[in-house]
C-alpha positions in Angstrom: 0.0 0.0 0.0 1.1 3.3 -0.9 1.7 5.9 1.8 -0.2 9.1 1.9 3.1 10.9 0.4 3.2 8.2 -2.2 -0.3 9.1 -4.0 0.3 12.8 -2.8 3.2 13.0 -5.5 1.6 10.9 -8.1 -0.6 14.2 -8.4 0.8 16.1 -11.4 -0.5 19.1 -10.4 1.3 19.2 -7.2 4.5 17.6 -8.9 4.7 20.5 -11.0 5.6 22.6 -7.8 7.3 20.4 -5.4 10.9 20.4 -7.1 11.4 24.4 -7.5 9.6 25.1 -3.9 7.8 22.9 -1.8 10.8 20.1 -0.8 13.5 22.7 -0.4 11.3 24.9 2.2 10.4 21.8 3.6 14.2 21.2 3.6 14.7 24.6 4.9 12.4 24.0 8.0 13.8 21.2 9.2 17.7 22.0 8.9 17.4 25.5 10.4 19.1 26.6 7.6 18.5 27.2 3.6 18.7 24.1 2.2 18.4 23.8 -1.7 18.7 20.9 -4.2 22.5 22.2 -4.8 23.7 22.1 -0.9 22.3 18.5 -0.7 23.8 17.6 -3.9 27.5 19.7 -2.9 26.8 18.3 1.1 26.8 14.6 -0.4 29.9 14.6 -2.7 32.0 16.1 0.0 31.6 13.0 1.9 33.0 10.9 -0.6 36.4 9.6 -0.6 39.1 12.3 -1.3 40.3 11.9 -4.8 37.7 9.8 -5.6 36.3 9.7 -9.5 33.6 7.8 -11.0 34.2 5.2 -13.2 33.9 5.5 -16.8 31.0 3.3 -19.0 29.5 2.7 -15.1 25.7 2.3 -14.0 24.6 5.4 -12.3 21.1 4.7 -10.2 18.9 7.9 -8.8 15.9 5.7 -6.6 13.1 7.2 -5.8 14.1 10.0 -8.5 10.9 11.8 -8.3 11.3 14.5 -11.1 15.0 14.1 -11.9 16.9 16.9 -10.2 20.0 14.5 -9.1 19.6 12.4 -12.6 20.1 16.0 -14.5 22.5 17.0 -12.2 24.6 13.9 -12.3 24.1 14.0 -16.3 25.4 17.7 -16.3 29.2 16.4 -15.7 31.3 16.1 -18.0 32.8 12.9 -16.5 29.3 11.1 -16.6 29.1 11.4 -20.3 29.8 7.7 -20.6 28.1 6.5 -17.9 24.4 5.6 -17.6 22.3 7.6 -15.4 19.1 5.8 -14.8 16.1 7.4 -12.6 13.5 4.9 -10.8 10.1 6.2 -8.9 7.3 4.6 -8.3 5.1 7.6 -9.8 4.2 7.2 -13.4 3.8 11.4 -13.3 7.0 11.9 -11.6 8.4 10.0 -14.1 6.7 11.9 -17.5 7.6 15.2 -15.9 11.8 13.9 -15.6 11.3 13.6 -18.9 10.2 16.5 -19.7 12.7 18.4 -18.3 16.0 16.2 -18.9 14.9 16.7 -23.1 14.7 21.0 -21.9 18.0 20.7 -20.4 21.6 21.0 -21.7 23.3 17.9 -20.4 26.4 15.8 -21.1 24.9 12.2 -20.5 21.3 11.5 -21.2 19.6 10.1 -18.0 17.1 7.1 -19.0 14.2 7.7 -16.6 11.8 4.2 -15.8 8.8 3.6 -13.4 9.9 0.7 -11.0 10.1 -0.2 -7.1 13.8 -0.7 -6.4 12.2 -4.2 -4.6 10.4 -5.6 -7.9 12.6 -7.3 -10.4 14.1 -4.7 -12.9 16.3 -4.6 -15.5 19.8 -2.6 -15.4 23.1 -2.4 -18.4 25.2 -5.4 -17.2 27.7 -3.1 -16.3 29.0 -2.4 -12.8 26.9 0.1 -10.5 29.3 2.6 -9.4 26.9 4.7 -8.2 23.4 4.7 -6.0 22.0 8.1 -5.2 18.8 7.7 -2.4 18.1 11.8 -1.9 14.9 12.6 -0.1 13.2 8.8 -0.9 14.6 6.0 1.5 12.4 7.7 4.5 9.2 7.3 2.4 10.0 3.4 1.0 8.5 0.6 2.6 11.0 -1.3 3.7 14.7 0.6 4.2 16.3 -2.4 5.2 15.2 -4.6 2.0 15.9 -1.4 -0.2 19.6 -1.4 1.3 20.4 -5.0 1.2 18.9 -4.6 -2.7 21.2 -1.3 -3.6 24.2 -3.7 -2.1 23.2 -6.7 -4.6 23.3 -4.3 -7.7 26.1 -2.1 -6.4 29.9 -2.7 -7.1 32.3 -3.8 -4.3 33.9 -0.4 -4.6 30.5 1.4 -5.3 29.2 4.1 -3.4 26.0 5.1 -2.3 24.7 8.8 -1.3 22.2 9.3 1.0 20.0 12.4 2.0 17.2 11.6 4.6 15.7 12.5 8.2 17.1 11.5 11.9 16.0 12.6 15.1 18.0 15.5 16.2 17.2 16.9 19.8 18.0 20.7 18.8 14.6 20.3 16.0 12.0 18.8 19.1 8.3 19.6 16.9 6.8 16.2 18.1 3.5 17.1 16.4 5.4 17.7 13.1 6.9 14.7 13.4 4.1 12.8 14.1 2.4 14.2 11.0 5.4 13.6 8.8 5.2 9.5 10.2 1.8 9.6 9.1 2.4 11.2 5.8 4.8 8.0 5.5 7.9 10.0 6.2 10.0 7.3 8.9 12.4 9.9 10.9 15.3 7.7 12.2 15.6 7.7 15.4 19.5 8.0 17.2 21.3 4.9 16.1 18.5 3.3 14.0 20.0 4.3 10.4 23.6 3.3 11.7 22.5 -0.6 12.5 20.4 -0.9 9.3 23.6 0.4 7.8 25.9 -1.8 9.2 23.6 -4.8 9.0 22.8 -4.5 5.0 27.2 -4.9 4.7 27.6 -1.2 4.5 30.1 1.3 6.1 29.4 5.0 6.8 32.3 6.8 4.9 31.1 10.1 6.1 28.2 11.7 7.6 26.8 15.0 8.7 23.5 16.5 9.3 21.6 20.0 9.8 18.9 19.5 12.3 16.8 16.6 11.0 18.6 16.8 7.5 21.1 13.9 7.8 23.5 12.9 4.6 25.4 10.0 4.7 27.9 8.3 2.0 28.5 4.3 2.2 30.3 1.8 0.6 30.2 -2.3 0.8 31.7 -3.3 4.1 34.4 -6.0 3.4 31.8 -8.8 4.3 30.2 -11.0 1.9 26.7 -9.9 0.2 25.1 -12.3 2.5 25.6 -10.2 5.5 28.3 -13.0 6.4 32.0 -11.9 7.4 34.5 -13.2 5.4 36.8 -14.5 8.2 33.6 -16.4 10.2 
């Protein structure tokens, strides 16, 4: 069953908004501080690995893509020309209007945009995935800890995955927003909770940092198997 969020922003009308204005003052309100689609994008590639550069003719996923803003953004890089950039959303609107504006903008890749739950069987290049971007979505997906352990089945053992959602932080105490964004369908993590579904899906945190509830978070495969089993058990 979809959450109340879910059919909210398979409403075109209200898709047509949320991108430019209605996420980033939501954003806003809950870090204490402007927040744009460009300071999570630049807050989640400064957590990456210093030096690090994506692979060339690599698999680049954007889950729960809504209208493309990360897809376009990736596919504005000049090293991402070769790669593919492929969006995924559950919303067959928030799909038609990535579309839309990937054709209107200039870009150096061309991000392929497809209607899909990350749980459902889907097809992907047989290429490595050197790249999972989960930016304002794993909160309102049904399961985060099946969506992880999926995203580290598809993702290279040198991948990385980027990571934008909400924690409990005791500086941002609105219990009655809260409660409204858990019955929206929004899950706010509470202290710890993200960290042991990281660790138990065979990731490690390569850097975090949050604004109030705004919490970002890079990961890569922990050296244990996919199976959640360490190697040296």
């Amino acid at each position: 069953m979809k959450s109340p969020t879910q059919l909210l922003l398979n409403s075109r009308r209200f898709l047509a908004s949320y991108e430019d204005s209605i996420y980033p003052k939501f954003l806003t309100k809950y870090a204490r501080r402007e927040i744009t689609y460009p300071v999570v994008y630049d807050t989640l590639r400064s957590l990456e690995p210093v030096g690090y550069t994506t692979p060339q003719d690599s698999v680049i996923l954007d889950l729960g893509c809504g209208t493309g803003w990360f897809a376009r953004r990736l596919a504005q890089e000049k090293h991402y020309k070769d790669a593919k950039i492929i969006g995924f959303d559950l919303s067959a609107n928030a799909i038609a209007i990535a579309r839309e504006r990937a054709a209107n903008t200039q870009l150096a890749a061309t991000p392929d945009f497809c209607i899909a739950d990350v749980l459902a069987p889907f097809t992907i290049p047989d290429q490595p995935v050197s790249e999972v971007w989960i930016c304002g979505a794993l909160h309102q997906m049904r399961n985060q800890r099946q969506v992880l352990s999926r995203v580290r089945e598809l993702l290279a053992d040198n991948g990385l995955v980027y990571v934008q959602t909400f924690v409990e932080d005791p500086t941002v105490n609105e219990k009655i927003d809260m409660a409204v964004m858990r019955w929206l369908g929004h899950r706010v993590f509470r202290s710890g909770e993200l960290d042991a579904i990281i660790a138990d899906c065979g990731f490690t945190e390569i850097g975090s940092t949050s604004f109030g509830l705004i919490y970002f978070s890079c990961l890569t495969p922990s050296h244990d198997d996919k199976d959640g089993k360490s190697k040296e058990s």
